[in-house]
C-alpha positions as CSV (number, residue, x, y, z in Angstrom):
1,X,0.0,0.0,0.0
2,X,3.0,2.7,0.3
3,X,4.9,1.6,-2.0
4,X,1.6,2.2,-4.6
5,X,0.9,5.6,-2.6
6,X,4.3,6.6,-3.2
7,X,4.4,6.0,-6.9
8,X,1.3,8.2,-6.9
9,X,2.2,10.9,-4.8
10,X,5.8,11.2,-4.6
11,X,7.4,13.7,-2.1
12,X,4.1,14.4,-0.5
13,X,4.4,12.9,2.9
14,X,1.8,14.5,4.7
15,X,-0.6,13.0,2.1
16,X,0.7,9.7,2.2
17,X,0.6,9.9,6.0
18,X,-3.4,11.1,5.7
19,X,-3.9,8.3,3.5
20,X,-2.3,5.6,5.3
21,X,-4.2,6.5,8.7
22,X,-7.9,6.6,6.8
23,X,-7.3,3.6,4.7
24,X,-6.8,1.8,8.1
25,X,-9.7,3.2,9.7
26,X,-12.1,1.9,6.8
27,X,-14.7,-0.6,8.2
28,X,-14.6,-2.9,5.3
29,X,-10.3,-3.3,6.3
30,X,-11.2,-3.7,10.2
31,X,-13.8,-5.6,10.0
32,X,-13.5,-8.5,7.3
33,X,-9.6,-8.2,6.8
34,X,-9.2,-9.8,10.1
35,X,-12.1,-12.9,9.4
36,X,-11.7,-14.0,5.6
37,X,-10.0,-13.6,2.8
38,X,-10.6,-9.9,2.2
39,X,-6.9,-8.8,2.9
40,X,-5.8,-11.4,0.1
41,X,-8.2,-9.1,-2.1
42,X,-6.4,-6.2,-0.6
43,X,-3.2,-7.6,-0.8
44,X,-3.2,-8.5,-4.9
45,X,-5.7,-4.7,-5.6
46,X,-3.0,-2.8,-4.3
47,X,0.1,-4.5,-6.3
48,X,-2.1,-4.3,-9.1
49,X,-3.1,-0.3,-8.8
50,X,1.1,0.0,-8.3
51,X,1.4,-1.2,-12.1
52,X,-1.6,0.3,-13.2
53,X,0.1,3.8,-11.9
54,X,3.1,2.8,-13.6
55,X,3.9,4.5,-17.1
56,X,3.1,1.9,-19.9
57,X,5.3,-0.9,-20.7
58,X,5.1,-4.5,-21.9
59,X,6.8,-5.8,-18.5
60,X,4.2,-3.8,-16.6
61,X,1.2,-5.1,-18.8
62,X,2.3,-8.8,-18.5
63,X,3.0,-8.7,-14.6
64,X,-0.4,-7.3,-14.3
65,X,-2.0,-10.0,-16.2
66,X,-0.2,-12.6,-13.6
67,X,-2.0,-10.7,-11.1
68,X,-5.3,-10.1,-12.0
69,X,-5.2,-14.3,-12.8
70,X,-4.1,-15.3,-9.2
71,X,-6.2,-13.0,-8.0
72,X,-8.7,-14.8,-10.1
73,X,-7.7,-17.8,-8.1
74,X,-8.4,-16.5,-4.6
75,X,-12.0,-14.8,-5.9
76,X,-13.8,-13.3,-9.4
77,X,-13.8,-9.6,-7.2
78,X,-10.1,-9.7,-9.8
79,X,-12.4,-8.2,-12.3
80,X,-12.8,-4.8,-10.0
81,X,-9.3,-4.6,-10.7
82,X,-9.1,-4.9,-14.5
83,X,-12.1,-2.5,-14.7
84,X,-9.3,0.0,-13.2
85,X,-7.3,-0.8,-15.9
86,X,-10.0,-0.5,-18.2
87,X,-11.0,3.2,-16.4
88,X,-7.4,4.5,-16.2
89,X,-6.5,3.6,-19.6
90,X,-9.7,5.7,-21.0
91,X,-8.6,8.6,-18.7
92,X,-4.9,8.2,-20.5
93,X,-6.5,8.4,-24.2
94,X,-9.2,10.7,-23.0
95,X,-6.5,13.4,-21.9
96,X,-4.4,12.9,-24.7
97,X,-1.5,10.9,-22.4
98,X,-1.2,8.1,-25.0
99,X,-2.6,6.9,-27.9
100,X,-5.1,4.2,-28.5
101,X,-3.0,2.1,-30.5
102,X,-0.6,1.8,-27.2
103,X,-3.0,1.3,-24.8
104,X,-4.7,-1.2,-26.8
105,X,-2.1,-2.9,-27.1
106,X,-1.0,-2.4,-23.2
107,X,-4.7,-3.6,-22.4
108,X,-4.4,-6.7,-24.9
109,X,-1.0,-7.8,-23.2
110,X,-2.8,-7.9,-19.7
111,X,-5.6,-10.2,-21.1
112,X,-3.3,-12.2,-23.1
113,X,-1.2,-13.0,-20.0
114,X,-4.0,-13.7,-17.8
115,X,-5.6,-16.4,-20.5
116,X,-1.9,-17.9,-21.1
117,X,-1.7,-18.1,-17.2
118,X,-5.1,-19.6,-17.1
119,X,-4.9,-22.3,-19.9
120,X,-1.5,-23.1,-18.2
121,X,-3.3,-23.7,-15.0
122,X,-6.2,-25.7,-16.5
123,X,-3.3,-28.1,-18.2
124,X,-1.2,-28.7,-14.9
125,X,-4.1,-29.1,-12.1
126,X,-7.4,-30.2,-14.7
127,X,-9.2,-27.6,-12.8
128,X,-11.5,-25.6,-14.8
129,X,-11.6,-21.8,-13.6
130,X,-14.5,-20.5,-16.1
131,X,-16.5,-23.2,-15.0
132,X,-15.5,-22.4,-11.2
133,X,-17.0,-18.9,-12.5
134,X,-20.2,-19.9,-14.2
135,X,-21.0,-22.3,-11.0
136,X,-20.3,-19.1,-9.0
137,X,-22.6,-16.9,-10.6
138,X,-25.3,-19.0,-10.8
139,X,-25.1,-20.0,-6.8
140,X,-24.5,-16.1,-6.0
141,X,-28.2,-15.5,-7.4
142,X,-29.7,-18.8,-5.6
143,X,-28.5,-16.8,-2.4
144,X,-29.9,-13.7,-3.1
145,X,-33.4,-15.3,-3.9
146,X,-33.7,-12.9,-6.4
147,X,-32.3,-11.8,-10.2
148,X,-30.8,-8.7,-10.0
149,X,-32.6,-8.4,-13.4
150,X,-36.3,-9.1,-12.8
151,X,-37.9,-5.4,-13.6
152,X,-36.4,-2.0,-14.1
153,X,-37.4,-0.8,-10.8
154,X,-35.9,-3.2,-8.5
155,X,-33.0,-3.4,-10.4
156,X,-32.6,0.5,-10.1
157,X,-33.4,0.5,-6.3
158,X,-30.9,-2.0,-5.4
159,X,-28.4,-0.6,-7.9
160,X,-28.8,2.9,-6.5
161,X,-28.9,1.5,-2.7
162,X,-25.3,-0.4,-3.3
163,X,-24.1,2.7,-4.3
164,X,-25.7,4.9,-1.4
165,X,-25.1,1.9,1.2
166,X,-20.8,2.2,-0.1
167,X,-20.8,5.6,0.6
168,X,-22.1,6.2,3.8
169,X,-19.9,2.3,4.8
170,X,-16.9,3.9,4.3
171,X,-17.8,7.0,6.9
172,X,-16.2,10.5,6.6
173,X,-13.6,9.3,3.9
174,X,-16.2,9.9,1.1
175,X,-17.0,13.0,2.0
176,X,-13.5,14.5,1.2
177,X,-13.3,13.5,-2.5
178,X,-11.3,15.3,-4.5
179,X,-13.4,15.9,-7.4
180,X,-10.3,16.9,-9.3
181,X,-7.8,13.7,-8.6
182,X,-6.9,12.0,-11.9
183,X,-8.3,8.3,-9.9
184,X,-12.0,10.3,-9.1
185,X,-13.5,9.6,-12.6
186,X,-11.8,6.0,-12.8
187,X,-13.0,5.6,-9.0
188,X,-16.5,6.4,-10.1
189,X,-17.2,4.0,-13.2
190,X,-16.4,0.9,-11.8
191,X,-18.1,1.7,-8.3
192,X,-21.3,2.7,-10.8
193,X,-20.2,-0.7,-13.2
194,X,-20.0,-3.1,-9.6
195,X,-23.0,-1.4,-8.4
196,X,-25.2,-2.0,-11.4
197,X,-23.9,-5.4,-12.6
198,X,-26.8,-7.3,-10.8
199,X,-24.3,-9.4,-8.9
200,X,-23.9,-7.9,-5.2
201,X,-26.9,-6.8,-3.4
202,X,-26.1,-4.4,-0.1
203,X,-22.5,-6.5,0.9
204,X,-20.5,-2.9,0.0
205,X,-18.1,-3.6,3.1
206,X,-16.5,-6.9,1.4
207,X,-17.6,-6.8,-1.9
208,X,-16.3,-3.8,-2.6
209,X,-12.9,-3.7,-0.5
210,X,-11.1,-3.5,-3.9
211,X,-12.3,0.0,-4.2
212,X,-10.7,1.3,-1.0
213,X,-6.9,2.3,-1.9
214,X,-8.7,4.3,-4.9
215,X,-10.8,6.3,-2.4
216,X,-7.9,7.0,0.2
217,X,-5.8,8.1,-3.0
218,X,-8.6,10.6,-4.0
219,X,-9.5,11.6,-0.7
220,X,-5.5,12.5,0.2
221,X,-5.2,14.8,-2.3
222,X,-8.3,16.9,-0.7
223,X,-6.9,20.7,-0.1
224,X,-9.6,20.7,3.3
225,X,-7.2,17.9,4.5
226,X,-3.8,20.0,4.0
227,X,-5.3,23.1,6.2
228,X,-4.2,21.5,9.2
229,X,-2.0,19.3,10.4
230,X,-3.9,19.1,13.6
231,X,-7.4,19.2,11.5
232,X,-6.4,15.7,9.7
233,X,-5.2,13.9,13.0
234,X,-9.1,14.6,14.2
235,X,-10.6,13.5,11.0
236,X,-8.5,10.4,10.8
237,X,-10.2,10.3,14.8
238,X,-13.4,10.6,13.4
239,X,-13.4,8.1,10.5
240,X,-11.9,5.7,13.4
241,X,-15.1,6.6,16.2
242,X,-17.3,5.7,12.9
243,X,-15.4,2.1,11.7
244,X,-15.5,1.3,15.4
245,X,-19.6,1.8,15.7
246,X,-19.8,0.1,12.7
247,X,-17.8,-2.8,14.1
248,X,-20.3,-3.0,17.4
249,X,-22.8,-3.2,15.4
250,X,-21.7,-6.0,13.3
251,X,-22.5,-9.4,14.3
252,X,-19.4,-12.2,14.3
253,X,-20.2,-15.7,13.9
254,X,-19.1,-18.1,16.1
């Protein structure tokens, strides 16, 4: 997580510091990164926003792809992560950073590794990931009880409600967005794209764990937060009193 905060905002330590302290205070990271597997999902988002920050390269693109595939392996939340990719290369063509031949081709190298890692996997072990996937998908909507496409209306109201629900989950945090950080727009699309794919209903805190580096990356870069050294110390405070309701409220299994 430094290393990728760092690389995308180098010699500004009080915003790395601000960052650090609110990502840590984010229910989703207290709560289920100390009962499943959500701190793998952590661990293999923030590697992979480190070479998504990184200026294009073929290395870069084909590490990237070895992520997001044992990511793949752990859970099919990998696909938050290439919908980054997806974002932040259509920010790069949109602002005239790089041209479309190169990031389609930076895009394509990604997949490309990712299937190549995947077929390699299916040869050694006989274990069949898209299948794992299909199965997956079709159990997630047994659970629910519902379709997340049944009529317009329902599918708006819980679309809108995951949305909603993942803002006010991560507490103060979301409400110092910088509106003007390169990561807001990219930040934006895939929370809208998660939200409205039909697949999570109302589980913002796990589901959408990937999503929380992002949102500490935009919401260091917030002018408010650079007033005050001894203003940032009390939000950090804040967004801690908030994770720890949130934590009392939530009910462990045993």
């Amino acid at each position: 997580m430094l290393s990728f905060l760092v690389t995308a905002s180098p010699n500004k330590k009080q915003e790395i510091t601000f960052r650090l302290l609110v990502f840590s205070t984010f229910p989703g990271v207290l709560i289920f990164s100390t009962l499943d597997f959500s701190a793998v999902y952590l661990f293999f988002t923030v590697i992979g926003l480190y070479y998504i920050e990184k200026p294009l390269s073929h290395l870069a693109a084909i590490k990237l792809g070895v992520i997001l595939f044992l990511f793949s392996c752990f859970s099919f939340i990998a696909f938050v992560l290439f919908l980054f990719l997806v974002f932040d290369r259509i920010r790069l063509f949109v602002t005239h950073q790089n041209g479309i031949r190169d990031l389609a081709l930076n895009i394509s190298c990604t997949i490309i590794t990712g299937i190549f890692a995947g077929i390699l996997f299916v040869v050694f072990t006989n274990f069949n990931i898209v299948t794992c996937f299909t199965i997956g998908v079709i159990q997630n909507h047994r659970l629910m009880g519902v379709s997340g496409f049944d009529n317009v209306t329902n599918y708006l109201f819980r679309s809108s409600g995951n949305i909603l629900g993942w803002f006010f989950t991560t507490g103060l945090a979301a409400y110092l967005i910088d509106y003007k950080n390169k990561w807001f727009l990219p930040l934006i699309g895939v929370l809208f794209l998660c939200c409205c794919s039909g697949l999570f209903f109302m589980e913002t805190e796990r589901i959408f764990i990937p999503l929380l580096p992002v949102l500490a990356l935009v919401v260091g870069s917030n002018k408010f937060v650079h007033s005050s050294t001894a203003l940032m110390y009390i939000l950090v405070v804040m967004c801690l009193c908030v994770s720890i309701y949130q934590e009392s409220m939530y009910l462990h299994c045993v």
